[in-house]
C-alpha positions, 0 to 999 in steps of 0.5 A, spaced: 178 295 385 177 300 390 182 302 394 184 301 402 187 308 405 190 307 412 191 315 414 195 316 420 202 318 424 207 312 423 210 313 430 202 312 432 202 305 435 195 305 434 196 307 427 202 302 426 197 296 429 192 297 423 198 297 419 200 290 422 193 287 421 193 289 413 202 287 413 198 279 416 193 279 413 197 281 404 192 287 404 194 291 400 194 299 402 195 306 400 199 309 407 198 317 408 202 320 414 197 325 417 198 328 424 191 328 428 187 334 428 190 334 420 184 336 415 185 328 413 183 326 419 178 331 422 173 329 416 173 322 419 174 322 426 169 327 430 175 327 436 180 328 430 184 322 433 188 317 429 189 312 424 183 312 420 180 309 414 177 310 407 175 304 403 172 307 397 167 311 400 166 307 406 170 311 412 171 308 419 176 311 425 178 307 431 184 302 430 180 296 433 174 298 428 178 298 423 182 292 425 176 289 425 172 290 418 179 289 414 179 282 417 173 282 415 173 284 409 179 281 406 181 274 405 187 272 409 189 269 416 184 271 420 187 276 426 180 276 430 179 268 431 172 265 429 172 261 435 168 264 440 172 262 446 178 265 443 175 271 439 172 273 446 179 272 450 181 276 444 177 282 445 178 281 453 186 282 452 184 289 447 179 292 451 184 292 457 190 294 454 187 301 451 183 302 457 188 300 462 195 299 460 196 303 454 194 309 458 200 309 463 204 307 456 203 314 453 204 317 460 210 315 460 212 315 452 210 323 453 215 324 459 221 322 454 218 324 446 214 330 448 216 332 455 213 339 458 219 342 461 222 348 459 229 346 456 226 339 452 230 334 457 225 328 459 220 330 464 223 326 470 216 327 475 212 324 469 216 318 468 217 317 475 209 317 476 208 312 472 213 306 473 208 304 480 202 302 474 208 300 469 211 295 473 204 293 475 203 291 468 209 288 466 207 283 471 199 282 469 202 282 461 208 276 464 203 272 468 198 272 461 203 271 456 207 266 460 201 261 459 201 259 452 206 265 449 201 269 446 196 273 450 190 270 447 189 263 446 194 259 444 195 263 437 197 270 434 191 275 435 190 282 434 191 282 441 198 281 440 199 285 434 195 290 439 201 290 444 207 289 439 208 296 437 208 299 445 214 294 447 218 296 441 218 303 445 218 300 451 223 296 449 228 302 448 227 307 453 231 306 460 226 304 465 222 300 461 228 296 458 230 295 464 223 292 466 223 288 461 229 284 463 224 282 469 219 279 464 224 272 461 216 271 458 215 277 456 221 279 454 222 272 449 215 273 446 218 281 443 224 278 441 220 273 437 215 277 434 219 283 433 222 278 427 215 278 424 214 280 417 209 285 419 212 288 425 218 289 420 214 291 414 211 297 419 218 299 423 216 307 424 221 313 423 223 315 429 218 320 434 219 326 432 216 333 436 209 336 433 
């Protein structure tokens, strides 16, 4: 049987999402740690971004691609839902996260992992400048998550296995935890997935600089 290659950095929460679809769906998998712009990962993604993916000699690059043709591919609960209306709500919850969200979560993520400063200590203006869009998105993703306990639906989907790996780290840096402590919905929607076997079946090391 032709075997599944997911390659990418563990501490990726890009990377860690895809690992979480296969931990869900009991795809088994090879996992091989590389870094973007790694030979690995540039004969697969033009832009030399992570994961990627080999199935025999099919490749692909970008998680929700990825996300996508593994749900498709191999038998198990469904994490992109067939119904229509959940599918779209779904795809809509996404979208908006990698677009939106995820991009104030990675600024700020970098003030404390991989700071510019000269002496390594946290990057107080990045992470300063990114608390307005933070708050703001912590308020968007408790409104949604309050009305049913998942972001799409009244079921567990690959938008929330999309959001899970960011709150873990959301969750351990200072600002952010405090945050959290104002989002009760939010806050209760992470201490019950993060006991899901996936979740913990793809725990990370922690960061490390490059």
């Amino acid at each position: 049987m032709t075997e599944l290659e997911i390659i990418g950095a563990p501490q990726s929460i890009f990377v860690r999402s895809v690992r979480m679809v296969c931990a869900e769906k009991a795809v088994a998998y090879r996992f091989t740690p590389a870094r973007p712009h790694s030979p690995e990962v540039d004969c697969i993604h033009p832009f030399g971004k992570i994961p990627v993916m080999r199935h025999g000699g099919f490749t692909l690059f970008e998680s929700k691609a990825i996300a996508t043709y593994i749900d498709r591919a191999f038998p198990g609960p469904k994490v992109i839902p067939e119904d229509a209306m959940l599918c779209g709500q779904a795809e809509q919850w996404v979208s908006v996260l990698n677009t939106t969200i995820f991009p104030s979560f990675i600024t700020y993520f970098l003030g404390y992992f991989f700071p510019k400063t000269a002496d390594g200590a946290p990057d107080r203006q990045s992470i300063e400048g990114s608390l307005p869009d933070l708050r703001n998105h912590f308020t968007i993703l408790e409104r949604a998550i309050a009305k049913t306990g998942y972001l799409a639906g009244p079921e567990f989907t690959y938008a929330d296995i999309d959001l899970l790996p960011s709150l873990a780290y959301l969750a351990e840096l200072p600002e952010s935890a405090e945050l959290l402590k104002t989002t009760p919905s939010l806050s209760r929607y992470f201490t019950d997935h993060c006991q899901r076997a996936s979740f913990v079946a793809t725990k990370p090391p922690p960061m490390t600089k490059a």
